[in-house]
C-alpha positions as CSV (number, residue, x, y, z in Angstrom):
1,X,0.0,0.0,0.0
2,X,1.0,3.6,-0.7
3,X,2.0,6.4,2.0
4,X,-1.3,7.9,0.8
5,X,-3.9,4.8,1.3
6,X,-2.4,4.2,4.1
7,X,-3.1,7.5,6.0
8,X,-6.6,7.6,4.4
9,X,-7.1,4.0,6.0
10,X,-5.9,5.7,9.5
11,X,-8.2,8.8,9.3
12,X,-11.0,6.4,8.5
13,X,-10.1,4.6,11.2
14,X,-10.1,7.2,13.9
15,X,-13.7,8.4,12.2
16,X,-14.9,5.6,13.0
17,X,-14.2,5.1,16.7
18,X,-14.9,8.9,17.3
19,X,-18.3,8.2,16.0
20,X,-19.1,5.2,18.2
21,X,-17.4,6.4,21.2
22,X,-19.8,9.5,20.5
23,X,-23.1,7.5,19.8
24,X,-22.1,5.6,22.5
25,X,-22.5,8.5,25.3
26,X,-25.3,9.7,23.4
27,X,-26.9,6.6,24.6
28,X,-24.8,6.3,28.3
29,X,-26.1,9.5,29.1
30,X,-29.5,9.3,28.0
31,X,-29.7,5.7,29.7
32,X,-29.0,8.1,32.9
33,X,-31.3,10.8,32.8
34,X,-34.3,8.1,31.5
35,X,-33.2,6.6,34.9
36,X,-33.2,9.8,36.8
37,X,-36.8,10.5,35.3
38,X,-38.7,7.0,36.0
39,X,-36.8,4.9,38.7
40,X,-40.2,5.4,40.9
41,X,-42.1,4.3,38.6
42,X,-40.3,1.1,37.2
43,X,-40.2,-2.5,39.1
44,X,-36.9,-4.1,39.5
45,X,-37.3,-6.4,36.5
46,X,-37.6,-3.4,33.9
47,X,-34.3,-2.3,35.9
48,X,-32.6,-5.5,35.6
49,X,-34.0,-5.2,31.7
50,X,-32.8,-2.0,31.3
51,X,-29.7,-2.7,32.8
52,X,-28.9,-6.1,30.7
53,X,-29.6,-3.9,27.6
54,X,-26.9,-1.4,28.4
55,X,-24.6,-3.4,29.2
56,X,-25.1,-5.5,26.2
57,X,-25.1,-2.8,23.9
58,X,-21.3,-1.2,25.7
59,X,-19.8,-4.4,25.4
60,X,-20.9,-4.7,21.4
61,X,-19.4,-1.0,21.1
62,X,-16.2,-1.9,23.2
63,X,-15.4,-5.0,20.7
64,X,-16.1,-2.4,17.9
65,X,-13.7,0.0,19.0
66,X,-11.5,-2.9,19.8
67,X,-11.4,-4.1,16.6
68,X,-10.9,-0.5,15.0
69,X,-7.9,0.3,17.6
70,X,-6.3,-3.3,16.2
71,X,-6.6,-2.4,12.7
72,X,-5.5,1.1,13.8
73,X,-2.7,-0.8,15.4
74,X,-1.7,-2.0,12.1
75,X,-1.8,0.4,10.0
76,X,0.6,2.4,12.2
77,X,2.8,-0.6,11.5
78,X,2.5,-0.6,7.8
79,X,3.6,2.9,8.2
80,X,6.5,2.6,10.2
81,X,7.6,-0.6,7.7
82,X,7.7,2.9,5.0
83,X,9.3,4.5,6.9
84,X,12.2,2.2,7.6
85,X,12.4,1.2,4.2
86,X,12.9,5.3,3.5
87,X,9.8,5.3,1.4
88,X,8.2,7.7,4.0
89,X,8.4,11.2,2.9
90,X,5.4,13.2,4.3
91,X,5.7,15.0,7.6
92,X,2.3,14.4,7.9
93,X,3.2,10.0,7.8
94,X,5.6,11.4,10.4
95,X,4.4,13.8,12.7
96,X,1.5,10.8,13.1
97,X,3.9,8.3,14.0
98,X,5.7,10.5,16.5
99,X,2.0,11.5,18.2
100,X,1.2,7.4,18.7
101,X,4.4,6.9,19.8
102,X,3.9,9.4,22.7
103,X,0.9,8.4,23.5
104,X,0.5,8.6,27.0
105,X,-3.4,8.7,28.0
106,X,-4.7,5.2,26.9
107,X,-5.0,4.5,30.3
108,X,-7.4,7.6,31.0
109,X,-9.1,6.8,28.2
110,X,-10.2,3.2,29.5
111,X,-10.6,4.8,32.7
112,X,-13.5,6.9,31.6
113,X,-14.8,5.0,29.7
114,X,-15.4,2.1,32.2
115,X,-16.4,5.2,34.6
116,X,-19.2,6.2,32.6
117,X,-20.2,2.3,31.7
118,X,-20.2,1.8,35.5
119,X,-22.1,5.0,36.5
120,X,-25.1,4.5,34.2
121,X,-25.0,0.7,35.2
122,X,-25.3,1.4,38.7
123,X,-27.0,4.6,38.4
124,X,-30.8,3.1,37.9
125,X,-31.0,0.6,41.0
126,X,-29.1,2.7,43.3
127,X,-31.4,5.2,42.6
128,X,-34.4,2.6,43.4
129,X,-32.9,1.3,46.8
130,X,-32.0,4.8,47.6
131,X,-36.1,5.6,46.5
132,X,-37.2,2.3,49.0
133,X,-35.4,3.3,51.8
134,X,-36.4,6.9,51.8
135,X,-39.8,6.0,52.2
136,X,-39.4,3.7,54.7
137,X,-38.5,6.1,57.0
């Protein structure tokens, strides 16, 4: 493949992830405030339901943006095989290898995203044990 395709394939790539990473908290966050808004007025098995759903539905986007990040993973390879073969001659080709090189926030990354995944899965029936007990008192 050419120095071009290549970095086509990689922007492609990154479009891709952005946009289910963004659909994705589109939902996370509307998954929340649904909960905020009828936790009275659901039983537990809706929020078991509910809860199933969402986590279904993160871990089909995780193994999405898995498989994205791997073919990410090698395209950045195929453009580091350019470069040490000297056919690499953008800055571009280069300035993109030096930024995933330094990549340092991957971690961060995972962390909020598990954050958020954990939030709106817990969010719903700590909401409704939080609704029970306050009226038992």
């Amino acid at each position: 493949m050419s120095e071009y395709e290549i970095m086509y394939l990689l922007s492609e790539t990154v479009n891709r992830i952005w946009t289910h990473v963004a659909f994705w908290f589109g939902v996370s966050f509307a998954y929340i405030g649904a909960s905020h808004l009828v936790f009275r007025e659901i039983g537990w098995l809706k929020i078991g339901g509910m809860t199933v759903l969402y986590a279904a539905f993160t871990w089909h986007i995780y193994g999405i943006m898995f498989a994205n990040a791997m073919l990410q993973n090698g395209f950045i390879s195929d453009l580091e095989n350019l470069r040490n073969s000297k056919k690499l001659i953008t800055n571009a080709a280069q300035v993109y290898l030096n930024i995933d090189a330094a990549r340092t926030d991957i971690w961060t990354q995972r962390i909020s995203l598990f954050g958020l995944a954990a939030t709106a899965i817990l969010y719903l029936p700590i909401s409704k044990l939080h609704d029970i007990r306050s009226n038992m008192k």
